[in-house]
N, C-alpha and C positions, 0 to 999 in steps of 0.2 A: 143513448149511450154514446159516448164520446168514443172513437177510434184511434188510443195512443196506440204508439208503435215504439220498440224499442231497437235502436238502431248501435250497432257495436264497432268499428273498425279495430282492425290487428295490424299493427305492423312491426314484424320479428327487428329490421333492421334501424328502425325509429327508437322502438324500445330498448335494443344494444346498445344507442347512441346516449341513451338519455342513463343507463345502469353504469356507464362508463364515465360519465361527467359523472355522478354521482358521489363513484366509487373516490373521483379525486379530490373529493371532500370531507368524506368521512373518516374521521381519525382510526388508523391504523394501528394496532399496536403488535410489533413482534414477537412472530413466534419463536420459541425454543433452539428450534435448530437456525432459524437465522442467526440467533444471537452466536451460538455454538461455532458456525460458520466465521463469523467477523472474528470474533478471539480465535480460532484457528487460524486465521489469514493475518491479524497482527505476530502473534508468535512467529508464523513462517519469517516475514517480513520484517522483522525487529531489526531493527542497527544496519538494514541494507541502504538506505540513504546516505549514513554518517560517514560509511565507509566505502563507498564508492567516492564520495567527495573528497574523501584524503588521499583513496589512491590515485585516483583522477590528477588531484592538483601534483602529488607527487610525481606523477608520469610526464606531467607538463613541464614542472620546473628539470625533471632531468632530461626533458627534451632540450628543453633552453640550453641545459648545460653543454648537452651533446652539439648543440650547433655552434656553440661557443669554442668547443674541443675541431669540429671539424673546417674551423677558419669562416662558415654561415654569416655569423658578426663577428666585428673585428672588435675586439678589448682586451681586457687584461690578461695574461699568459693563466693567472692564477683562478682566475672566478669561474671556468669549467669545473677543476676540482672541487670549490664551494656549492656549485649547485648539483652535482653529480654526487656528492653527501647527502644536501640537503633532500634531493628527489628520493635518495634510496630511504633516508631517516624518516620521509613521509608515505611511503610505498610501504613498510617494512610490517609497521603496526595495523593498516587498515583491516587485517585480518583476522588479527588476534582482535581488534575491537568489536568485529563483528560477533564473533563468537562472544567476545563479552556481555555484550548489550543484548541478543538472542539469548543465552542462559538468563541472565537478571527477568526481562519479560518472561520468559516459561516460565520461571520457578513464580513468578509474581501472580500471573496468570493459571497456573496449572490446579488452584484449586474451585476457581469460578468451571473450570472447564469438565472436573472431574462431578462437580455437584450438578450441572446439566447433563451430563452423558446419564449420571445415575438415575436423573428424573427419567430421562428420554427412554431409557431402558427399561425402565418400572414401569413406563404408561404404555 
Protein backbone atom coordinates (compact mmCIF):
# COMPACT_ATOMS: atom_id res chain seq x y z
CA UNK A 1 0.00 0.00 0.00
CA UNK A 2 1.13 3.25 -0.99
CA UNK A 3 1.03 5.96 1.94
CA UNK A 4 -0.68 9.18 0.31
CA UNK A 5 -1.25 11.86 2.60
CA UNK A 6 -3.28 14.68 2.11
CA UNK A 7 -1.84 17.97 2.99
CA UNK A 8 -4.26 21.29 3.17
CA UNK A 9 -2.92 24.85 3.94
CA UNK A 10 -5.49 28.00 5.09
CA UNK A 11 -4.63 31.24 4.98
CA UNK A 12 -7.64 33.69 6.01
CA UNK A 13 -5.46 36.60 4.77
CA UNK A 14 -4.22 35.22 1.34
CA UNK A 15 -7.60 34.27 0.62
CA UNK A 16 -9.11 38.01 1.61
CA UNK A 17 -6.49 39.11 -0.81
CA UNK A 18 -7.39 36.93 -3.64
CA UNK A 19 -11.80 37.41 -3.02
CA UNK A 20 -10.88 41.07 -3.25
CA UNK A 21 -8.91 41.16 -6.59
CA UNK A 22 -11.68 39.17 -7.50
CA UNK A 23 -14.47 41.13 -6.49
CA UNK A 24 -12.82 43.98 -8.95
CA UNK A 25 -13.66 41.98 -11.79
CA UNK A 26 -16.71 40.67 -11.50
CA UNK A 27 -19.46 42.85 -12.93
CA UNK A 28 -21.44 44.49 -10.49
CA UNK A 29 -24.76 45.39 -11.07
CA UNK A 30 -26.72 48.10 -8.79
CA UNK A 31 -28.81 47.74 -6.33
CA UNK A 32 -32.22 49.52 -5.75
CA UNK A 33 -31.48 51.87 -3.30
CA UNK A 34 -28.11 52.88 -5.01
CA UNK A 35 -29.87 53.88 -7.72
CA UNK A 36 -32.64 55.52 -5.55
CA UNK A 37 -29.70 57.33 -3.76
CA UNK A 38 -27.92 58.88 -7.06
CA UNK A 39 -31.45 60.31 -8.46
CA UNK A 40 -31.90 61.65 -4.94
CA UNK A 41 -28.54 63.44 -5.03
CA UNK A 42 -29.13 64.72 -8.74
CA UNK A 43 -32.42 66.25 -7.79
CA UNK A 44 -30.81 67.84 -4.63
CA UNK A 45 -27.97 69.13 -6.85
CA UNK A 46 -29.88 70.27 -10.11
CA UNK A 47 -29.02 73.77 -11.42
CA UNK A 48 -26.35 74.23 -8.50
CA UNK A 49 -23.46 74.60 -10.95
CA UNK A 50 -25.32 77.00 -13.39
CA UNK A 51 -25.90 79.25 -10.92
CA UNK A 52 -23.20 79.57 -8.82
CA UNK A 53 -21.39 80.37 -12.20
CA UNK A 54 -23.75 83.41 -12.96
CA UNK A 55 -23.49 84.59 -9.63
CA UNK A 56 -20.04 84.20 -9.19
CA UNK A 57 -19.19 86.04 -12.55
CA UNK A 58 -21.82 88.60 -11.49
CA UNK A 59 -19.96 89.25 -8.19
CA UNK A 60 -16.91 89.58 -10.19
CA UNK A 61 -17.88 91.93 -12.78
CA UNK A 62 -19.58 94.11 -9.94
CA UNK A 63 -16.39 94.01 -8.18
CA UNK A 64 -14.59 95.34 -11.21
CA UNK A 65 -17.09 97.98 -11.21
CA UNK A 66 -16.62 98.82 -7.64
CA UNK A 67 -12.95 99.30 -8.12
CA UNK A 68 -13.63 101.29 -11.13
CA UNK A 69 -16.18 103.64 -8.59
CA UNK A 70 -13.47 103.67 -5.90
CA UNK A 71 -10.54 105.36 -8.30
CA UNK A 72 -8.74 101.07 -7.90
CA UNK A 73 -8.34 101.63 -12.05
CA UNK A 74 -8.33 104.74 -13.55
CA UNK A 75 -10.88 104.98 -16.67
CA UNK A 76 -13.94 106.30 -17.76
CA UNK A 77 -16.20 108.34 -15.10
CA UNK A 78 -18.99 106.29 -16.68
CA UNK A 79 -18.13 102.37 -16.94
CA UNK A 80 -18.52 101.93 -12.95
CA UNK A 81 -22.11 102.46 -13.52
CA UNK A 82 -22.11 99.92 -16.67
CA UNK A 83 -20.62 97.26 -14.70
CA UNK A 84 -22.46 97.79 -11.36
CA UNK A 85 -25.64 97.03 -13.79
CA UNK A 86 -24.18 94.63 -15.42
CA UNK A 87 -22.94 92.64 -11.94
CA UNK A 88 -26.47 93.10 -10.29
CA UNK A 89 -28.32 92.02 -14.00
CA UNK A 90 -26.09 88.90 -13.55
CA UNK A 91 -26.40 88.37 -9.75
CA UNK A 92 -30.13 88.93 -9.70
CA UNK A 93 -31.36 85.69 -11.78
CA UNK A 94 -28.87 83.00 -10.43
CA UNK A 95 -31.55 82.19 -8.01
CA UNK A 96 -34.48 82.21 -9.55
CA UNK A 97 -32.51 79.81 -12.19
CA UNK A 98 -31.73 77.67 -9.65
CA UNK A 99 -34.89 76.94 -8.49
CA UNK A 100 -35.94 76.73 -12.17
CA UNK A 101 -33.72 74.00 -13.31
CA UNK A 102 -34.27 72.08 -9.46
CA UNK A 103 -38.18 72.08 -10.29
CA UNK A 104 -37.77 70.92 -14.15
CA UNK A 105 -35.32 67.77 -12.67
CA UNK A 106 -37.86 66.69 -9.71
CA UNK A 107 -40.80 66.81 -11.59
CA UNK A 108 -38.62 64.90 -14.57
CA UNK A 109 -37.10 62.62 -12.13
CA UNK A 110 -40.02 62.23 -9.39
CA UNK A 111 -41.51 59.33 -11.18
CA UNK A 112 -38.42 56.85 -11.73
CA UNK A 113 -37.96 57.81 -7.88
CA UNK A 114 -41.60 57.22 -6.82
CA UNK A 115 -41.59 53.52 -8.68
CA UNK A 116 -38.42 52.58 -6.68
CA UNK A 117 -39.49 53.74 -3.32
CA UNK A 118 -42.72 51.54 -4.18
CA UNK A 119 -40.58 48.51 -5.21
CA UNK A 120 -38.34 49.05 -2.08
CA UNK A 121 -41.29 49.10 0.15
CA UNK A 122 -43.08 46.09 -1.11
CA UNK A 123 -39.79 43.83 -0.83
Amino acid sequence: MKNETFSYQYSAKRNQEVESIRKKYIPQEESKIEILRKLDSRVQTAGMIESLCIGIIGALVFGIGMCFFLDVFVGVAWIDKILFVAGMMLMIPAYPMHRHISRKTKAKLTPEILRLTDELMKS
